[in-house]
N, C-alpha and C positions, 0 to 999 in steps of 0.2 A: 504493500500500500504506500502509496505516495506521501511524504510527509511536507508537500511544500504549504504553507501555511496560507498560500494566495488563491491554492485550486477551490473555486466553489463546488457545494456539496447539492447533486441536482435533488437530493432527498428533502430538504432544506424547510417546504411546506409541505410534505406529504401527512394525507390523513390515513387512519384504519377503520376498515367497515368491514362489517360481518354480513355475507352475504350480499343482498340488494338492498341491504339497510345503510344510512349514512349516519357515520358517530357525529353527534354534536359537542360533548364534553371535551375541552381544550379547544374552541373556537371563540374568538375575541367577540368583543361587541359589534365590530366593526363585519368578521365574518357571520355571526348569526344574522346579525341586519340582513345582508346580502342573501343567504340561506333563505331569510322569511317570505324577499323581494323575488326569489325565483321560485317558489312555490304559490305566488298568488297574495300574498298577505303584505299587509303595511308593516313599514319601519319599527314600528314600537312594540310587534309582536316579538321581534328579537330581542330588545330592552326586558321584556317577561321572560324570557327564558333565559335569558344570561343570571336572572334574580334565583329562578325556580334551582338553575344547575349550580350557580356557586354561590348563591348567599343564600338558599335555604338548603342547597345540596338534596336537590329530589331526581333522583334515576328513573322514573314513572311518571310517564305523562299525564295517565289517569289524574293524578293528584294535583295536577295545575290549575287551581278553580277557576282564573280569570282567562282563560282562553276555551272559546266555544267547545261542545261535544262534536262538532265535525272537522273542526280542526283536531282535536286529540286523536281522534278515531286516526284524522287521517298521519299523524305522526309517529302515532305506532306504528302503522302502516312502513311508514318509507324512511321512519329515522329510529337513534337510539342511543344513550346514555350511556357509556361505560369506559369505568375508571381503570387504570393496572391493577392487577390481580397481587396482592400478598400470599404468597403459594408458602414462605418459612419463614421460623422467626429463630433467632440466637440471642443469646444474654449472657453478658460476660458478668459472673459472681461477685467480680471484686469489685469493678466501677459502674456494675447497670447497664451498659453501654446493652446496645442492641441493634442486633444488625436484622433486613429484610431482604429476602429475595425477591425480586417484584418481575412480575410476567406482565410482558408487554403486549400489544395488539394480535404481535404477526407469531408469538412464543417466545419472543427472542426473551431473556434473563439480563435485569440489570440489580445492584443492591445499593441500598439507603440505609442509612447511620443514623437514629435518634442518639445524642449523647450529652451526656449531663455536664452540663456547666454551671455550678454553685448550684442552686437554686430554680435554674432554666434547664433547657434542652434545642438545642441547636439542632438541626436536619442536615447530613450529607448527604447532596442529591447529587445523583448521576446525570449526564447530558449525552453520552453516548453509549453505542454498545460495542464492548473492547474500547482502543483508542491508536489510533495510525502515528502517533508523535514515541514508543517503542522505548522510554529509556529505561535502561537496563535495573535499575531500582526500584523498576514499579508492574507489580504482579498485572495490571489491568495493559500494561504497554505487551506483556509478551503474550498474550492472546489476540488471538485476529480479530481487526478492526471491521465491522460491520456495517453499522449504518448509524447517523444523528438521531436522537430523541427527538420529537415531534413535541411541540408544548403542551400538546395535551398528555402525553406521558410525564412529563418534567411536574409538571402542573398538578397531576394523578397522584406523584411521589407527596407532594408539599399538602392535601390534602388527605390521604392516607397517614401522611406522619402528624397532621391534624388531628385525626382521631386517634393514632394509637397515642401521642401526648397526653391525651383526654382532659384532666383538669387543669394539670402543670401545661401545657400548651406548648407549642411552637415560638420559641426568643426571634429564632436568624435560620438565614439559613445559609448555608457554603454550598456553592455549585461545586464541589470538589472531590466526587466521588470517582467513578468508570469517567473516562475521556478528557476531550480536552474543550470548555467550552466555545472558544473563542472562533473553534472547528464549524460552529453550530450557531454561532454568534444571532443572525435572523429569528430563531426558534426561541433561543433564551431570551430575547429583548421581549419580542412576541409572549413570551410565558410572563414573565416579568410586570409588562404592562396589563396584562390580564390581571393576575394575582392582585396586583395595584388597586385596582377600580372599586372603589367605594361602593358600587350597587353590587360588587360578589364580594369576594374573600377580602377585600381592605386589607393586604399584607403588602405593605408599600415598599418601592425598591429600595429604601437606607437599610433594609433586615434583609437584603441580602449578599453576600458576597461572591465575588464572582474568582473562581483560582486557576490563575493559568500560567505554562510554561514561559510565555512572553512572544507572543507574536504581533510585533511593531504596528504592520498597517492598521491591525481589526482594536488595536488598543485607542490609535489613532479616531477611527470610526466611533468607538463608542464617546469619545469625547465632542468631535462633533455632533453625535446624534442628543448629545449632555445625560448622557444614562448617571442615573443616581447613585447604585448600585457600591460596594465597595469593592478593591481592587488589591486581589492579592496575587505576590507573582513568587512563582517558584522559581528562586532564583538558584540556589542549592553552589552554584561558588561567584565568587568575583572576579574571575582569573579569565577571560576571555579563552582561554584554551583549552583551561580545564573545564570550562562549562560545555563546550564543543565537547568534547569526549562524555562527558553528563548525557546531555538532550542534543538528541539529532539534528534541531531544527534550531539552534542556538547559533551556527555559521552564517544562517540565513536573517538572523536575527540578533545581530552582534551588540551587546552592550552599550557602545557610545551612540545608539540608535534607538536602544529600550528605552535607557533608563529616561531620557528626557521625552520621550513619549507617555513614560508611568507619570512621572511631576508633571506633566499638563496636564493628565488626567489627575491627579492629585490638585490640582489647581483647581479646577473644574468644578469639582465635587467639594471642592474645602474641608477634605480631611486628607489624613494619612495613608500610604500604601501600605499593605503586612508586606515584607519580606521574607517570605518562608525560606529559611535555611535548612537543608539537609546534611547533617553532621554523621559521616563516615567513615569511620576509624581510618589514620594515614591517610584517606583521599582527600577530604574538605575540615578537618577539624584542627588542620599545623597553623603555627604564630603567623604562615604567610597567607595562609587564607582569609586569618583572623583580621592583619593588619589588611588584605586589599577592603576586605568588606566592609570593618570601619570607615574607609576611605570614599568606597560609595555608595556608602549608609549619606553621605555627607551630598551629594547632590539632588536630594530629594527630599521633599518629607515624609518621613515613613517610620513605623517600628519596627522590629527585628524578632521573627519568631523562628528561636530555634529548635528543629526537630533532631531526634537521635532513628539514627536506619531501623525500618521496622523488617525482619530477613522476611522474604517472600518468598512462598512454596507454591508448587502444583498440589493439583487433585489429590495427589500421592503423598504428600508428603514431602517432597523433594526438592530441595533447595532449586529453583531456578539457574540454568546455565548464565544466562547476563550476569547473573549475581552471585557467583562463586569466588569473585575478589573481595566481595563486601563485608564490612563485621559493623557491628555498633560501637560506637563510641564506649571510651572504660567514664566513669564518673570523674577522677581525675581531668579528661582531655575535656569534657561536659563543663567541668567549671573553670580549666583554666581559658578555653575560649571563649565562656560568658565574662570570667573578672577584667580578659581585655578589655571587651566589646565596652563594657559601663565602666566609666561615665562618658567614653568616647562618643558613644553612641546615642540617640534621644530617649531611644527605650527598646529595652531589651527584654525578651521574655524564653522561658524552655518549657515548651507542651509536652508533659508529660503524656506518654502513649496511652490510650486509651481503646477499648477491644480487643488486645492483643491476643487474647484466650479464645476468640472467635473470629481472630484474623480481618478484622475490622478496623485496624488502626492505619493511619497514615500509606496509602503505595500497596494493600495488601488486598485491597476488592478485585474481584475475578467473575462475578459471577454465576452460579451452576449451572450454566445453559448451553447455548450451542458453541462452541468453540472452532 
């Protein structure tokens, strides 16, 4: 699979429909309107069903009171409601964390992260299935890249993990699960401005974050389009060389071209970018890694999250071939690359791994589906 960060994705607005029926659920206001206009009905019957499907969450047309009996009749008929399927669920003992298998329209398998933060719960949501960007540290890059999530999948995950929250609720959410959003970029803005909308789910885009390898132009894009969104980039070293060797599509995407693409979108939005570091025993965790990344920690506003390598396995058990050089950071090299970084740095944080008992932490989703 091709990983140039520019080729458009022709799957980009594809819907799923069962049979001769047409799904409505993950269709904007903008599309139900049109949907309403080509079956005969005025504009504001699609205003009614964007209410029915995400602000009162009703899959049964029967139950629509304000749209006639020959209209429902005939929507049974030719349309139909349906979310991704929750087929497994995992729980890891120690932190709660819990991970979801989630079947998609056509079978394919993607997974979702409810995970507890203090008092909240965050959502990692998928946007692809597999992911074509392949770097060797991340269990979702060495399975074959498939196809973009549709927003009404993306969208399916965010309200699934709605419910399973149930009272504690949904904080934020991280696009940061299977793929690479930025691949999908149309879908996720699309999803986004739906979820948004006050007459449905009222989950506005500052609760979410979007996490991507760094792909300059479409970072670029979102800034002119002024997405709200927050903006985290896995940047995993500062070394322009070593990051080539990291992420495939990091030559294509070289540093003195990111980073001031991230600070305008930093600008934009008037907050901060996360830095996600990925800390690798000997690869990304030496004094010189330390000192380039304080250095351009310094061209942007941002903070600094660092992770420790979470090892990633197949089906089997098996340590992954890309990742047979890899180990985790020991505690030691963990803090002496944090006690650099501060006060150098604005701010500094170490995410403790989280799901690691059910293979749900950071670079370890795989999904159990087709490969």
């Amino acid at each position: 699979m091709s990983t140039d960060s520019n080729k458009p994705r022709a799957e980009s607005t594809a819907t799923y429909s069962s049979g001769t029926r047409r799904n409505l659920f993950g269709m904007s206001l903008a599309r139900l309107e049109d949907f309403t206009a080509e079956i005969g009905e005025k504009p504001f019957r699609g205003r009614q069903l964007f209410q029915w499907i995400y602000q009162k969450r009703l899959t049964d047309f029967e139950g629509m009171s304000n749209l006639n009996r020959p209209l429902r009749d005939r929507l049974a008929r030719i349309a139909e409601i349906i979310l991704p399927e929750i087929v497994k669920e995992q729980v890891d003992s120690e932190d709660n964390t819990r991970k979801f298998l989630v079947k998609l329209y056509d079978d394919e398998m993607v997974e979702m992260v409810l995970i507890p933060v203090g008092k909240r719960l965050a959502l990692c949501m998928s946007s692809q299935v597999g992911c074509p960007i392949a770097c060797g540290f991340c269990a979702t890059g060495q399975i074959r890249y498939r196809r973009n999530l549709t927003p009404g999948e993306m969208l399916g995950q965010l309200m699934r993990g709605q419910d399973l929250a149930a009272a504690t609720g949904v904080s934020t959410v991280v696009i940061m699960g299977m793929g690479e959003p930025l691949l999908n970029l149309p879908n996720v803005v699309e999803m986004i401005a739906t979820a948004g909308s006050e007459m449905g789910i009222g989950f506005g885009a500052r609760r979410f974050t979007i996490s991507t390898v760094g792909l300059v132009r479409q970072i670029r894009q979102m800034t002119e389009m002024k997405l709200k969104a927050s903006l985290a980039l896995s940047l995993h070293a500062a070394i322009q060389k070593l990051r080539e060797k990291l992420i495939p599509i990091a030559k294509a995407n070289p540093l003195d071209k990111l980073i001031p693409a991230c600070r305008q979108y930093a600008e934009q939005i008037g907050d901060r970018v996360t830095l996600e570091y990925l800390l690798i025993s000997g690869i990304t965790d030496t004094s010189e890694c330390a000192k380039a990344l304080a250095a351009l920690s310094r061209q942007l506003p941002c903070k600094i999250n660092l992770i420790a390598y979470n090892p990633i396995v197949d089906e089997k058990g098996k340590p992954f071939p890309s990742a047979k050089n890899f180990q985790p950071p020991t505690q030691t090299a963990i803090d002496r690359f944090r006690e650099y970084l501060y006060p150098r740095c604005p701010a500094v944080t170490f995410r403790k791994a989280k799901g690691l008992n059910i293979a749900a932490a950071c670079g370890q989703l795989v999904g159990k589906g087709k490969m």
